[in-house]
C-alpha atoms as a printed R data frame, in Angstrom:
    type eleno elety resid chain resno       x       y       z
1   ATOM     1    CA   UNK     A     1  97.868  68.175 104.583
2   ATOM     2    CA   UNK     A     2 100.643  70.358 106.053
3   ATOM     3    CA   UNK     A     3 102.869  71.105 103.548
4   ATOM     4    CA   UNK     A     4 106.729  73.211 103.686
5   ATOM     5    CA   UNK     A     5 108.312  76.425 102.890
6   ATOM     6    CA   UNK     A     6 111.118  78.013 103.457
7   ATOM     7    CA   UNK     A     7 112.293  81.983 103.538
8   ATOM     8    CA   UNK     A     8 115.949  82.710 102.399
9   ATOM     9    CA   UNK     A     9 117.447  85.962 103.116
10  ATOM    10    CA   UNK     A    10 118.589  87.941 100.210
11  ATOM    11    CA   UNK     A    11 121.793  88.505 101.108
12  ATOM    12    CA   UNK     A    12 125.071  88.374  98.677
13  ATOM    13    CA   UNK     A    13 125.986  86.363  96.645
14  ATOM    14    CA   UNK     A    14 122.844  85.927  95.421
15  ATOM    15    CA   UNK     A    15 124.356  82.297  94.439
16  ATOM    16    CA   UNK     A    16 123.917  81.543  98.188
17  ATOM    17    CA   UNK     A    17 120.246  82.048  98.229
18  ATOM    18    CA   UNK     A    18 119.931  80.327  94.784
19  ATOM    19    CA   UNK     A    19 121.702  77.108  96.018
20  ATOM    20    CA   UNK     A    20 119.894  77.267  99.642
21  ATOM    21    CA   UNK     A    21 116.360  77.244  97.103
22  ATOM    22    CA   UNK     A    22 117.374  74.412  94.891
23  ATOM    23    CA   UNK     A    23 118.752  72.204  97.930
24  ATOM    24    CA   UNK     A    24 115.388  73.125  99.631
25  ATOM    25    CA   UNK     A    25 113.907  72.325  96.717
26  ATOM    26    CA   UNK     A    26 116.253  68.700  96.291
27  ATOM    27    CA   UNK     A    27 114.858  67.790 100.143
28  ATOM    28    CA   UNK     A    28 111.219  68.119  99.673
29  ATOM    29    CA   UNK     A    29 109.975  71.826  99.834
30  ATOM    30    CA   UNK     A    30 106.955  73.168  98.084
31  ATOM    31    CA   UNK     A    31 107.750  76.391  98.376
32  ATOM    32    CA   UNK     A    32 110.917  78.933  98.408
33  ATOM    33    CA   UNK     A    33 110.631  82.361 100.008
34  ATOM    34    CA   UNK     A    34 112.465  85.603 100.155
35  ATOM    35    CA   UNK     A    35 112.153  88.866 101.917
36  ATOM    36    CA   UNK     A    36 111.947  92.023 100.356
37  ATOM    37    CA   UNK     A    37 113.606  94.596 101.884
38  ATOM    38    CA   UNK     A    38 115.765  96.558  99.323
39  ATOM    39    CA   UNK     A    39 118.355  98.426 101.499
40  ATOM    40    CA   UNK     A    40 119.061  95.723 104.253
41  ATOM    41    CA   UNK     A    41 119.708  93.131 101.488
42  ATOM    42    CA   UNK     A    42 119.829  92.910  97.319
43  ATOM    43    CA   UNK     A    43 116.893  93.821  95.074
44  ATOM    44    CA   UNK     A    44 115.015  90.475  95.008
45  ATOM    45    CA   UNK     A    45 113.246  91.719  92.042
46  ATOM    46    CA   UNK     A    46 116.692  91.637  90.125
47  ATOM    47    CA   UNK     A    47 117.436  88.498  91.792
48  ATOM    48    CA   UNK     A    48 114.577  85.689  91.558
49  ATOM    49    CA   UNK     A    49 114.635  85.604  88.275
50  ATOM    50    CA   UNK     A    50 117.281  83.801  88.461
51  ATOM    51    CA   UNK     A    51 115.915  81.983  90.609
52  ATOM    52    CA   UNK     A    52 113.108  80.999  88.688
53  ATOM    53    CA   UNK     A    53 115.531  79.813  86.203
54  ATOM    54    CA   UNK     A    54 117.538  77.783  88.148
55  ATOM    55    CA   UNK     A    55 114.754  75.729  89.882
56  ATOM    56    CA   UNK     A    56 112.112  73.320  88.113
57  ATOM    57    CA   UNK     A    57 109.019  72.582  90.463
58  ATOM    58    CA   UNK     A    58 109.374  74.949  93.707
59  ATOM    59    CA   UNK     A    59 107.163  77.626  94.153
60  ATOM    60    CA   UNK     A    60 108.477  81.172  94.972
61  ATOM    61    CA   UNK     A    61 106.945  84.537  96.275
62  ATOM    62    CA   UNK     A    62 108.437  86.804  99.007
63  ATOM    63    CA   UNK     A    63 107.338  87.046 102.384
64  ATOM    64    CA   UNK     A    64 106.495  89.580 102.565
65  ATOM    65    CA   UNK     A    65 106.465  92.415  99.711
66  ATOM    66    CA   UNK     A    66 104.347  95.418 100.612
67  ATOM    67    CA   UNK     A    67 102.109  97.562  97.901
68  ATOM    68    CA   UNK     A    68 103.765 100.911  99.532
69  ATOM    69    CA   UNK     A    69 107.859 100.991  98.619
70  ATOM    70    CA   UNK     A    70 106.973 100.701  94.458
71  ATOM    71    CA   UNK     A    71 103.974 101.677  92.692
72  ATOM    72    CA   UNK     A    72 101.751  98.377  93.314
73  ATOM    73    CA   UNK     A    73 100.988  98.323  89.145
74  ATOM    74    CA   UNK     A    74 105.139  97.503  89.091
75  ATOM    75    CA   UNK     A    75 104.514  95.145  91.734
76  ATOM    76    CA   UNK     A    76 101.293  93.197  89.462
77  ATOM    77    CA   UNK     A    77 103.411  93.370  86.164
78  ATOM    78    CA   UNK     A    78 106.762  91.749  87.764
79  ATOM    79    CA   UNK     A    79 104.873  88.844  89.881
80  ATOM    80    CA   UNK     A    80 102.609  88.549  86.401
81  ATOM    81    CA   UNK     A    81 106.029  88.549  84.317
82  ATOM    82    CA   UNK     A    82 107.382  86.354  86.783
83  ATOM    83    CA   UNK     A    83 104.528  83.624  86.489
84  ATOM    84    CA   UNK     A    84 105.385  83.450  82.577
85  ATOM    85    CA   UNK     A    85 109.305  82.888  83.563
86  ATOM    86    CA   UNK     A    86 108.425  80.567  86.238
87  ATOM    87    CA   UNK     A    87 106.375  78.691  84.605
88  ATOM    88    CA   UNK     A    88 103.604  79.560  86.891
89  ATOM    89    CA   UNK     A    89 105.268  78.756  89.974
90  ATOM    90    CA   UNK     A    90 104.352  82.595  91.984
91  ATOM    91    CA   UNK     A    91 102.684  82.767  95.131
92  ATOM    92    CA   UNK     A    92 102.678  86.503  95.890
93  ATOM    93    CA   UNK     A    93 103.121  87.070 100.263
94  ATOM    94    CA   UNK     A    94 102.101  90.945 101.329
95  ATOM    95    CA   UNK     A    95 102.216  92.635 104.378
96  ATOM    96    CA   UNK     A    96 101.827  96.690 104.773
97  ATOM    97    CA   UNK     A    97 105.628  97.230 105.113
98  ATOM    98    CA   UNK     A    98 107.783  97.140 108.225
99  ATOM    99    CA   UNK     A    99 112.052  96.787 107.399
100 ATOM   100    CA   UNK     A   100 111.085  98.046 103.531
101 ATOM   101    CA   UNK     A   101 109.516 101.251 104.692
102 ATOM   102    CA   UNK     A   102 110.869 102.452 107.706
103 ATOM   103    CA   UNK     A   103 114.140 101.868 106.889
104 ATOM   104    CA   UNK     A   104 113.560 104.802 103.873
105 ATOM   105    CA   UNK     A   105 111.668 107.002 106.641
106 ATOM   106    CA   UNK     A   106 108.813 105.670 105.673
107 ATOM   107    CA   UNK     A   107 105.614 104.231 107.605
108 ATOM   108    CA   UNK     A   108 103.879 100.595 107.086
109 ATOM   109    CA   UNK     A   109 100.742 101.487 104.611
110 ATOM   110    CA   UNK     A   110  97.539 102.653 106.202
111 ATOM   111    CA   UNK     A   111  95.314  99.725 106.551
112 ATOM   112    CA   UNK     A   112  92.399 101.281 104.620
113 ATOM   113    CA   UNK     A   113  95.093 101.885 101.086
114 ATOM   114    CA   UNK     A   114  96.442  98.562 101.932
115 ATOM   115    CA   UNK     A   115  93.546  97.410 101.094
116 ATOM   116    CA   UNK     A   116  92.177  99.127  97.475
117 ATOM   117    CA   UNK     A   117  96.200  98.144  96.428
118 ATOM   118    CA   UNK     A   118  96.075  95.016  97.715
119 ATOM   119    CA   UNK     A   119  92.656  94.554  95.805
120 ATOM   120    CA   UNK     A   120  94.308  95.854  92.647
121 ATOM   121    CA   UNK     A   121  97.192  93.910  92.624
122 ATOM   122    CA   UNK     A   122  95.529  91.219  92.953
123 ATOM   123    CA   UNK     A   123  93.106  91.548  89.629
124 ATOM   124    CA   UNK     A   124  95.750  93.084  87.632
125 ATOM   125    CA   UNK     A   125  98.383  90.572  88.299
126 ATOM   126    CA   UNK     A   126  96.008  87.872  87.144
127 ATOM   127    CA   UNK     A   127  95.136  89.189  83.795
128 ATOM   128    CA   UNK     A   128  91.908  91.319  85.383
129 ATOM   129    CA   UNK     A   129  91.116  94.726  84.188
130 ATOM   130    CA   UNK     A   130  91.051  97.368  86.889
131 ATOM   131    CA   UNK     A   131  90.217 100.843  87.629
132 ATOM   132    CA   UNK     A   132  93.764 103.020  89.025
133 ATOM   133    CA   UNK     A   133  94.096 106.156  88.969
134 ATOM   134    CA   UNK     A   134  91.312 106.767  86.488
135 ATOM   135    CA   UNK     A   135  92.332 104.467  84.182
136 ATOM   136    CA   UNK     A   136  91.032 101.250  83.034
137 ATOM   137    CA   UNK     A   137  94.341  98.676  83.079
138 ATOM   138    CA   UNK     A   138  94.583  95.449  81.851
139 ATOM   139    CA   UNK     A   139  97.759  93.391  81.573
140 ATOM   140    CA   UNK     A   140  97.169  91.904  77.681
141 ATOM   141    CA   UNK     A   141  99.957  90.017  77.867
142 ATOM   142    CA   UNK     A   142  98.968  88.120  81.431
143 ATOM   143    CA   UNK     A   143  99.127  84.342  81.275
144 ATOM   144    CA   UNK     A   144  95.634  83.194  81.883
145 ATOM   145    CA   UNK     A   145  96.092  79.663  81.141
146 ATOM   146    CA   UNK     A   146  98.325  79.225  83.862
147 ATOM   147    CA   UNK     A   147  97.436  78.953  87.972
148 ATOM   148    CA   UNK     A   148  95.969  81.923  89.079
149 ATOM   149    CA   UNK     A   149  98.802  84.034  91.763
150 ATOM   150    CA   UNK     A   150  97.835  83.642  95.032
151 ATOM   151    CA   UNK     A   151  97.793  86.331  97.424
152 ATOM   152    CA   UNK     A   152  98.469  85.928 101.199
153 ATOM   153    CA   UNK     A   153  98.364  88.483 103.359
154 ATOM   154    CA   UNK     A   154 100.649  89.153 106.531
155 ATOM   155    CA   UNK     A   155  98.790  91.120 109.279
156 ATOM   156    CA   UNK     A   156  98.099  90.938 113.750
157 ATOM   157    CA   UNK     A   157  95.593  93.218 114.489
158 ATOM   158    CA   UNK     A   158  91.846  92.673 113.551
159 ATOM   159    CA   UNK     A   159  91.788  95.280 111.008
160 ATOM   160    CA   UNK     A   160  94.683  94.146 108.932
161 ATOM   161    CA   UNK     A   161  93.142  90.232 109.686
162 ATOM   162    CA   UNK     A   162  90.225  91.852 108.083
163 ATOM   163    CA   UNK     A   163  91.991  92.567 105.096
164 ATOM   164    CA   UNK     A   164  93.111  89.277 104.228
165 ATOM   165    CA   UNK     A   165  89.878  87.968 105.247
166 ATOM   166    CA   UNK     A   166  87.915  90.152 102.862
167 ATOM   167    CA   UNK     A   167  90.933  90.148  99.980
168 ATOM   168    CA   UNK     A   168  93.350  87.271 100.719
169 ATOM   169    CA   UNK     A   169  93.320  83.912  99.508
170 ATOM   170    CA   UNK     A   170  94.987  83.091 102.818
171 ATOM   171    CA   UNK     A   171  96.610  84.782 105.877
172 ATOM   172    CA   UNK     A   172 100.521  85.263 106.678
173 ATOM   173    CA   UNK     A   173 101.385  84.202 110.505
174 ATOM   174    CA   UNK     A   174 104.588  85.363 112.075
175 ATOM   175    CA   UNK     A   175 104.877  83.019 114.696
176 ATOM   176    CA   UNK     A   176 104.353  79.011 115.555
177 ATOM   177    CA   UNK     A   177 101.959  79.882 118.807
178 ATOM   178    CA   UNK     A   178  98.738  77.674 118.537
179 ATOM   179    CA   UNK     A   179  96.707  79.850 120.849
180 ATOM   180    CA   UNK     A   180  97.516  83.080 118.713
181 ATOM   181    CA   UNK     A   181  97.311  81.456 115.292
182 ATOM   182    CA   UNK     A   182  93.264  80.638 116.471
183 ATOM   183    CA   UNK     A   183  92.925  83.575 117.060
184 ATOM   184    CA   UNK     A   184  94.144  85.421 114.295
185 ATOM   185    CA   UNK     A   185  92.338  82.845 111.458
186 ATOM   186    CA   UNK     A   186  89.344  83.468 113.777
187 ATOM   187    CA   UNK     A   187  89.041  87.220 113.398
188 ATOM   188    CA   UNK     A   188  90.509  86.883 109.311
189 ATOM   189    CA   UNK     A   189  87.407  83.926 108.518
190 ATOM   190    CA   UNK     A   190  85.217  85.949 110.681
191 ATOM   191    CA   UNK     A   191  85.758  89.158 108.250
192 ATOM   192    CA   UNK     A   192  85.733  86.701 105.386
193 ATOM   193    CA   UNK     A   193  82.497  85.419 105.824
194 ATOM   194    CA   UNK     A   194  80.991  88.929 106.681
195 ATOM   195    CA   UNK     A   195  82.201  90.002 103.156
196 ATOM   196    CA   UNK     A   196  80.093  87.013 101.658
197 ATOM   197    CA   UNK     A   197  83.462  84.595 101.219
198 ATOM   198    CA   UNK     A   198  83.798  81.071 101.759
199 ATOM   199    CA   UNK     A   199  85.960  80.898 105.278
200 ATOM   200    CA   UNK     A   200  86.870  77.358 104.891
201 ATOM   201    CA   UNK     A   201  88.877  78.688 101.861
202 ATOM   202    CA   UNK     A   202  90.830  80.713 103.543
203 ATOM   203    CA   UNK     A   203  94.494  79.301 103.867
204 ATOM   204    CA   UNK     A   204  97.021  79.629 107.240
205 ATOM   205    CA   UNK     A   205 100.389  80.001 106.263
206 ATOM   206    CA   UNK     A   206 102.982  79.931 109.396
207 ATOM   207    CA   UNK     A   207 106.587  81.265 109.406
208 ATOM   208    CA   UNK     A   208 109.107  80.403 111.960
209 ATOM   209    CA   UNK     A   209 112.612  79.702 112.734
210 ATOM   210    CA   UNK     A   210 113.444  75.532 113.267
211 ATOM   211    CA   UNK     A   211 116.365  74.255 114.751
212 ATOM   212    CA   UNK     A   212 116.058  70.317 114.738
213 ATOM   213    CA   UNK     A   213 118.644  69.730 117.043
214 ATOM   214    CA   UNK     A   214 118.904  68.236 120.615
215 ATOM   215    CA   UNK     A   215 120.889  71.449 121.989
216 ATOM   216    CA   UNK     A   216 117.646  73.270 123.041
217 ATOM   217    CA   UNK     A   217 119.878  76.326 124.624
218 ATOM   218    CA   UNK     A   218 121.938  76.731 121.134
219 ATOM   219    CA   UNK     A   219 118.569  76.704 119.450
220 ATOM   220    CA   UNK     A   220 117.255  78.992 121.621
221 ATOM   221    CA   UNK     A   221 120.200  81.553 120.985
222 ATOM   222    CA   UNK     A   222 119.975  81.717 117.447
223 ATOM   223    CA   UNK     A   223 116.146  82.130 117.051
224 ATOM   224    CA   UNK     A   224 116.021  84.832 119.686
225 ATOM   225    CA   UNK     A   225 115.857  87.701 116.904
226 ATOM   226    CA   UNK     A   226 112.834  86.445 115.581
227 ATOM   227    CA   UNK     A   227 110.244  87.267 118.390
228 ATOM   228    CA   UNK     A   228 112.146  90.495 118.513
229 ATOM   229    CA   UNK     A   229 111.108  90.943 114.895
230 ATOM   230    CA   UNK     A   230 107.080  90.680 115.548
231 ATOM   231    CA   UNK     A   231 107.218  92.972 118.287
232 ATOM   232    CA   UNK     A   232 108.032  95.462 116.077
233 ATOM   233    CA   UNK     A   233 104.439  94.675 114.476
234 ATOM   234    CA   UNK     A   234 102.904  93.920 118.429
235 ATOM   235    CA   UNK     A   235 104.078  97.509 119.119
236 ATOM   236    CA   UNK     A   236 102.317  99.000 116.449
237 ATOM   237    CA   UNK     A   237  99.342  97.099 117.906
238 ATOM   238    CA   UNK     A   238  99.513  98.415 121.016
239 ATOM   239    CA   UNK     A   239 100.022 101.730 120.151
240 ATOM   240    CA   UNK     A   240  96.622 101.592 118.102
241 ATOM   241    CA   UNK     A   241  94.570  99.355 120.620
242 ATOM   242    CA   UNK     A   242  96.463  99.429 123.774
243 ATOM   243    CA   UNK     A   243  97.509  96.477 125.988
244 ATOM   244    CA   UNK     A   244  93.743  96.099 127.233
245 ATOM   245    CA   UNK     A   245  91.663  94.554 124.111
246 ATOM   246    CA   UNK     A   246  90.815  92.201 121.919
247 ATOM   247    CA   UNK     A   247  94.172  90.812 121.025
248 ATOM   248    CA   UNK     A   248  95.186  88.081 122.941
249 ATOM   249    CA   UNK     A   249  97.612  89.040 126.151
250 ATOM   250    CA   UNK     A   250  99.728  85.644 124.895
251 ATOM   251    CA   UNK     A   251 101.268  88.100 121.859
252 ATOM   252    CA   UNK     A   252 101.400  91.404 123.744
253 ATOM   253    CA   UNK     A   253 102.463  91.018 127.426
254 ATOM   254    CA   UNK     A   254 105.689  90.135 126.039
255 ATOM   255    CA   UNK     A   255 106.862  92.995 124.385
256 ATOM   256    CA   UNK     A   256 106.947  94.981 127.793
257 ATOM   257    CA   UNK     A   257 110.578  94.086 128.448
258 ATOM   258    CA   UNK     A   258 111.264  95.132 125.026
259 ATOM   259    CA   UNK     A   259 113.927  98.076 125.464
260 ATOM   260    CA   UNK     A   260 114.477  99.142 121.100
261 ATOM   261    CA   UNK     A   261 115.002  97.507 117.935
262 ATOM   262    CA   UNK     A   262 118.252  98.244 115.620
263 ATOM   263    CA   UNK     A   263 117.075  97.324 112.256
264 ATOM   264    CA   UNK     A   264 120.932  96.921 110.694
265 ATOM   265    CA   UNK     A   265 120.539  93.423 113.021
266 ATOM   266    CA   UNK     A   266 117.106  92.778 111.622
267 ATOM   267    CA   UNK     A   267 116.645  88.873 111.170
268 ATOM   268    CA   UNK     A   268 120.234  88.300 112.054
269 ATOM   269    CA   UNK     A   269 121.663  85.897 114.799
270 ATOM   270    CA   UNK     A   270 122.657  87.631 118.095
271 ATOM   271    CA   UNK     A   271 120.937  90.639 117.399
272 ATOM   272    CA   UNK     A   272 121.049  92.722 120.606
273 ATOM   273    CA   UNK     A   273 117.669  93.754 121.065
274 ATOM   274    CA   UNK     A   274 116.646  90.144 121.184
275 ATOM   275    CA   UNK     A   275 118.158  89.896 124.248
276 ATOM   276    CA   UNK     A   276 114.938  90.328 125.969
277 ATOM   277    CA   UNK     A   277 113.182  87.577 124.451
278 ATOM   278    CA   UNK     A   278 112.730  84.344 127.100
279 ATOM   279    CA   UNK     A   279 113.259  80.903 126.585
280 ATOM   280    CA   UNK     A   280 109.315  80.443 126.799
281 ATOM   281    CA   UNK     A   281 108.708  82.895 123.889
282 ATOM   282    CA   UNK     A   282 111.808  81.061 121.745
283 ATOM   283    CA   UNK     A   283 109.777  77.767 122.046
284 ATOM   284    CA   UNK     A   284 106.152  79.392 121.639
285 ATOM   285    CA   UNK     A   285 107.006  81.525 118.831
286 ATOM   286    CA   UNK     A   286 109.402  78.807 116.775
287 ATOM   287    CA   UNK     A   287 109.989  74.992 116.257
288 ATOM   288    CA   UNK     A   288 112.774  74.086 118.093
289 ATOM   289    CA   UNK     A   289 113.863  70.630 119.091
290 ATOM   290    CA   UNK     A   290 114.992  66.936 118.195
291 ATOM   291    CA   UNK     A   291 113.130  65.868 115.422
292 ATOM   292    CA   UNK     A   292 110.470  64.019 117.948
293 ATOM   293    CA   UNK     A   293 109.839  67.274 119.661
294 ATOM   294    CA   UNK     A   294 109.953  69.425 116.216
295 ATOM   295    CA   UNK     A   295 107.208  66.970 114.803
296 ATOM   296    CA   UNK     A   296 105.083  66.769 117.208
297 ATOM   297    CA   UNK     A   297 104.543  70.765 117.207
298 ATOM   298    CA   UNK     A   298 103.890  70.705 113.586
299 ATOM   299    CA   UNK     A   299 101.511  67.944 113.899
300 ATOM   300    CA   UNK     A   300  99.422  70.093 116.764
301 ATOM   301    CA   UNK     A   301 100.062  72.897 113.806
302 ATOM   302    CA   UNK     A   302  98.529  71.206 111.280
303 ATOM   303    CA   UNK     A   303  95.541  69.678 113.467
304 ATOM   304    CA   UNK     A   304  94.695  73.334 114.016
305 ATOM   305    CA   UNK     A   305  94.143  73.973 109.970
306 ATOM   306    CA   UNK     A   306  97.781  75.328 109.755
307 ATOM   307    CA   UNK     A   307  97.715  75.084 105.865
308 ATOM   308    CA   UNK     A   308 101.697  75.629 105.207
309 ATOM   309    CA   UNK     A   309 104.953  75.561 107.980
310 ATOM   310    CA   UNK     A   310 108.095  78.218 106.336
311 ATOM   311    CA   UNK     A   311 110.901  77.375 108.188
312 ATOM   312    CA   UNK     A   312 112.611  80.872 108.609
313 ATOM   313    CA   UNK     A   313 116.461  79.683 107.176
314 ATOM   314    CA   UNK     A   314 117.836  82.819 109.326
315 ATOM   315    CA   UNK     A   315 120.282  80.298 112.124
316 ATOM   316    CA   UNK     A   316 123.378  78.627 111.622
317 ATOM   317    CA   UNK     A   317 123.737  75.293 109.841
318 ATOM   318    CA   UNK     A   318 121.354  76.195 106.951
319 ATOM   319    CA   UNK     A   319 122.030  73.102 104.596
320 ATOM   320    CA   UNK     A   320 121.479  70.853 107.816
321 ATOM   321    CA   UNK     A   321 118.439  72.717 108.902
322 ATOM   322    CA   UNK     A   322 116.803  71.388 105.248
323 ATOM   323    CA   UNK     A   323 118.359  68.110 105.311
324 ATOM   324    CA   UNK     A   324 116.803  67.217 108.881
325 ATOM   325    CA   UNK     A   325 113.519  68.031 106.917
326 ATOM   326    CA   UNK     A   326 114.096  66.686 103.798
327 ATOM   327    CA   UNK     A   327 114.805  63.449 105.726
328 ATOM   328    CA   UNK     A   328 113.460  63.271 109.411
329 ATOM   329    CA   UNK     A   329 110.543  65.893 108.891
330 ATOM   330    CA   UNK     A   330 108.452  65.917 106.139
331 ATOM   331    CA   UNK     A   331 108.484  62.198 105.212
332 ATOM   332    CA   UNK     A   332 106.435  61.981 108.663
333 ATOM   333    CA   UNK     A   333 103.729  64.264 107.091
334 ATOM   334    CA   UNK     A   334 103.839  62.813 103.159
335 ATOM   335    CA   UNK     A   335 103.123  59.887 104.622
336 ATOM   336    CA   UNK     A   336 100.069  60.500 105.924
337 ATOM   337    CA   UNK     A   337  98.561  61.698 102.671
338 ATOM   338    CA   UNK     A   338  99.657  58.769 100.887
C-alpha cells in the first residue's frame, strides 16, 4: 500500500515548518520530512525537536542528512536521542551530501566511506555496539524496546544503488519517472541479493514536487527547480561513467542543456538555472495535475512497488497542496487497503 510523506524546507520561522508538519500530519500523512542543509536554511538538528514535540503520530527523518558534514557518531546519538523524544517516530533518510557539503567547499562523501559510516550509523543508532576508530561504542542509553530507525538511502548511480542495496533498509528516489525508478530498485535489489539480503525487503521511497491543480503551465513553473536539483547528482554521474553506459539515457540526456546551478536558489521557485528544464521533464520527474491526473500517476507508482510518495512542499499554496491530499488524494489509496 502506497503510503505519504512530505519534505518541508527549514526555513525561518521554524513555526512555519512546525505548522506545515502538524497540518500534514491533521490531513493524513505518515511521514514529515526536512532537509538538512545547515547554511542554506536553520540547523534542523536544533529545530525538530520541536517538532517532535509538537506532533503525536507522524513520523520524521530528513531527506536527506549525509554521514560527511558532522562526525556520523553525532549523527547516531541525535537520531537515537531523537527516537526517545519522539516516541519512536525516526526514520533516518541519507544521501552522500550535495547542498550540505559543497556549499562549505566540500565534496559529496566517497562512495566506498559512505558506506563503513553509513554501516555504523546504522548499528550504533539502534543500540548496536560498533567498532570506530578503534574503539568499541555502544549507545547504553539507546531505546531498544522501541521500532528499530530505519535507514534509507538516497543514491543514482549503480555504486551508490549498491550501497543501499547492501546497507539500506530501502532506497531514496529523486524523481516520479517510472522507467528510472525500475531501474534504479533493479540495480539496489540486484546488489542486495548479491550481499545475501532479502530484495523483496527492500523499500522505494519517491520524492517529488505535486501541484494538484488544473493549471498545468503554473504547475509546471513552480516545479521547474526540482529537475534542476538532480542534475546536480546526474552530473556527477556523468562525470564518473559518461553519457554512454549503464544508466538509463531517460535521466541523463537531459542535463545537456543544463548551462550552471546557483545553489543560493537551491529548491526555490523560479530559480534561474531551471530555466532549462522542459515541460516533458516537469511532468516525468513530478506529479502534476487535477486530482484525476495526479492519482492516476501515483497509482502506476505504486503498481511498480513504489513503497512511499513525499510530496516535495517547495511551490506556492503549501496548506492547499496538503489539503488536496488530505481530501482528494490519499482517501483514493486508504481505501483500497481497507
Amino acid at each position: 500500500m502506497l503510503t505519504f510523506g512530505v519534505t518541508v524546507l527549514p526555513d525561518p520561522p521554524v513555526s512555519r515548518m512546525i505548522d506545515l508538519m502538524r497540518f500534514a500530519e491533521q490531513q493524513g500523512f505518515e511521514y514529515a520530512w526536512t532537509y538538512d542543509s545547515h547554511i542554506l536554511w536553520q540547523e534542523t538538528y536544533a529545530t525538530f525537536p520541536l517538532a517532535a514535540d509538537r506532533t503525536e503520530r507522524i513520523k520524521l527523518g530528513h531527506f536527506v542528512t549525509n554521514p560527511g558534514i558532522r562526525d556520523p557518531t553525532i549523527t547516531a546519538s541525535w537520531y537515537a536521542t531523537m527516537q526517545d523524544i519522539s516516541g519512536g517516530r525516526m526514520a533516518m533518510g541519507i544521501g552522500r551530501g550535495d547542498s550540505s557539503r559543497r556549499v562549505v567547499g566540500l565534496q559529496p562523501v566517497k562512495v566506498a566511506e559512505f558506506e563503513r559510516r553509513c554501516r555504523m550509523i546504522k548499528d550504533l543508532m539502534n543500540g548496536r555496539a560498533v567498532s570506530w576508530n578503534d574503539k568499541e561504542l555502544k549507545l547504553e542509553w539507546a531505546r531498544t524496546d522501541l521500532p528499530e530507525i530505519p535507514m534509507w538511502i538516497a543514491g543514482y548511480g549503480p555504486k551508490a544503488l549498491a550501497v543501499a542495496g547492501r546497507v539500506g533498509d530501502g532506497v531514496i528516489i529523486q524523481l516520479a519517472d517510472p522507467q528510472i525508478i525500475r531501474w534504479i530498485m533493479d540495480t539496489a535489489r540486484k546488489a542486495a541479493e548479491e550481499a545475501g539480503r532479502d530484495p523483496g525487503e527492500l523499500k522505494c521511497i519517491v520524492g517529488a514536487p505535486s501541484n494538484v491543480t488544473d493549471d498545468i503551465e503554473s504547475a509546471r513553473e513552480q516545479a521547474r527547480w526540482f529537475p534542476a536539483m538532480v542534475s546536480n547528482h546526474v552530473m556527477d554521474l556523468i562525470e564518473r561513467y559518461g553519457f554512454d553506459s549503464e544508466i538509463p539515457a531517460a535521466l541523463t540526456d537531459y542535463v545537456k542543456a543544463r548551462k550552471f546551478y546557483d545553489y543560493k536558489d537551491h529548491s526555490r521557485v523560479g530559480a534561474k538555472h531551471g530555466e532549462f528544464v522542459t515541460d516533458e521533464i516537469c511532468d516525468r520527474f513530478c506529479v502534476l495535475g487535477t486530482p484525476e491526473q495526479a492519482a492516476a500517476k501515483l497509482k502506476e507508482l505504486e503498481s511498480i512497488g513504489v513503497d512511499q510518495f513525499n510530496v516535495y512542499l517547495m511551490t506556492h499554496s503549501q496548506e492547499e497542496t496538503l489539503e488536496a491530499y488530505g481530501k482528494e488524494i490519499i482517501p483514493r489509496f486508504a481505501s483500497v487497503a481497507a
